[in-house]
C-alpha positions, 0 to 999 in steps of 0.5 A, a space after each residue: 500500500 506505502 508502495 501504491 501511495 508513492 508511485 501513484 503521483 509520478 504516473 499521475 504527473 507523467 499521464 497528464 504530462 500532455 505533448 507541446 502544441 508549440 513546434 520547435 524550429 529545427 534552424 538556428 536563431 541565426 538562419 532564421 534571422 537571415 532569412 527573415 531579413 531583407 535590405 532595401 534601398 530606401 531610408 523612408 521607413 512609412 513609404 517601406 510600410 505602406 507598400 509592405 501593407 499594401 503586399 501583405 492586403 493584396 495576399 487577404 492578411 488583415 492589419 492588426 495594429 500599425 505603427 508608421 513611426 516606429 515603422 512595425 505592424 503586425 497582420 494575420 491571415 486566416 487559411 482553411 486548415 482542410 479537415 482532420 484526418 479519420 484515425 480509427 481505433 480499436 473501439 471502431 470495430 463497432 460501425 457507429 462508433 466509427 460513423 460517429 466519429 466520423 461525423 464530429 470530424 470539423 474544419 480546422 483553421 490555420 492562422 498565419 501572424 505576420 510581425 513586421 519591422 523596418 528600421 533604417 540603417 545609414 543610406 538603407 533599411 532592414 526589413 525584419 519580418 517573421 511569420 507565425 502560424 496557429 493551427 486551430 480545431 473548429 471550436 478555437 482550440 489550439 493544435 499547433 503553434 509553429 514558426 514558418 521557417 521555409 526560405 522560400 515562403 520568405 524568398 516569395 515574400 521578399 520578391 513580391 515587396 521588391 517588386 512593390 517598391 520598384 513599381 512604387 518609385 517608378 510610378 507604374 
């Protein structure tokens, strides 16, 4: 019994010990620093943000909060996250539990927050830019929280907000 009252905690803690829903990156801080950031050729930090927020509007992100001074913003954009996949289990061998189941299967949502920052250094500015995304059950719960750490998404980004600006100064 001494035995029982002493083991019980540690298989309580380790039972309700659940997984992380935030996913770790596998890159370093600095490779992720490198490819979130982006110089330009421009020392006006509020004509840098309006055309980033114009590139994030026209790509359906919604603007959260903007500071054109300080020259940071953040957006966030909500994707369908496509549905979750069936896993059967042992009690399925039971057809309605499995078409039940089945039938509770709902949407989930992806959510993607983009933190922005654009500081000037000497005769050009930095863009820092970082993307988050959550995913989320149909009723708000948190599955997964990862940050996007694929150099092409940031390469994609980067071109569209290059292109942006050159179209911008010469009034095309």
């Amino acid at each position: 019994m001494k035995y029982l009252l002493l083991v019980l905690p540690i298989f309580i803690i380790v039972g309700c010990a659940g997984k992380s829903i935030v996913e770790r990156s596998t890159r370093s801080q600095l490779e992720l620093r490198e490819m979130q950031s982006e110089m330009v050729n421009s020392t006006d930090n509020k004509h840098i943000c309006k055309i980033i927020v114009q590139v994030l509007q026209d790509d359906e992100y919604t603007i959260d909060n903007l500071a054109l001074d300080l020259g940071y913003f953040t957006a966030t954009k909500e994707i369908d996250g496509g549905k979750e996949k069936y896993k059967a289990g042992i009690e399925d061998i039971y057809y309605p539990i499995a078409i039940y189941k089945a039938s509770q299967l709902g949407r989930n949502i992806l959510e993607v927050k983009a933190t922005i920052s654009v500081r000037i250094q000497k005769d050009n500015s930095k863009i820092r830019s970082s993307f988050i995304s959550t995913l989320r059950d149909k009723d708000g719960k948190t599955l997964s929280i990862k940050t996007i750490d694929d150099p092409k998404f940031y390469q994609e980004f980067y071109a569209k907000v290059s292109k942006a600006i050159f179209l911008q100064n010469n009034a095309l």
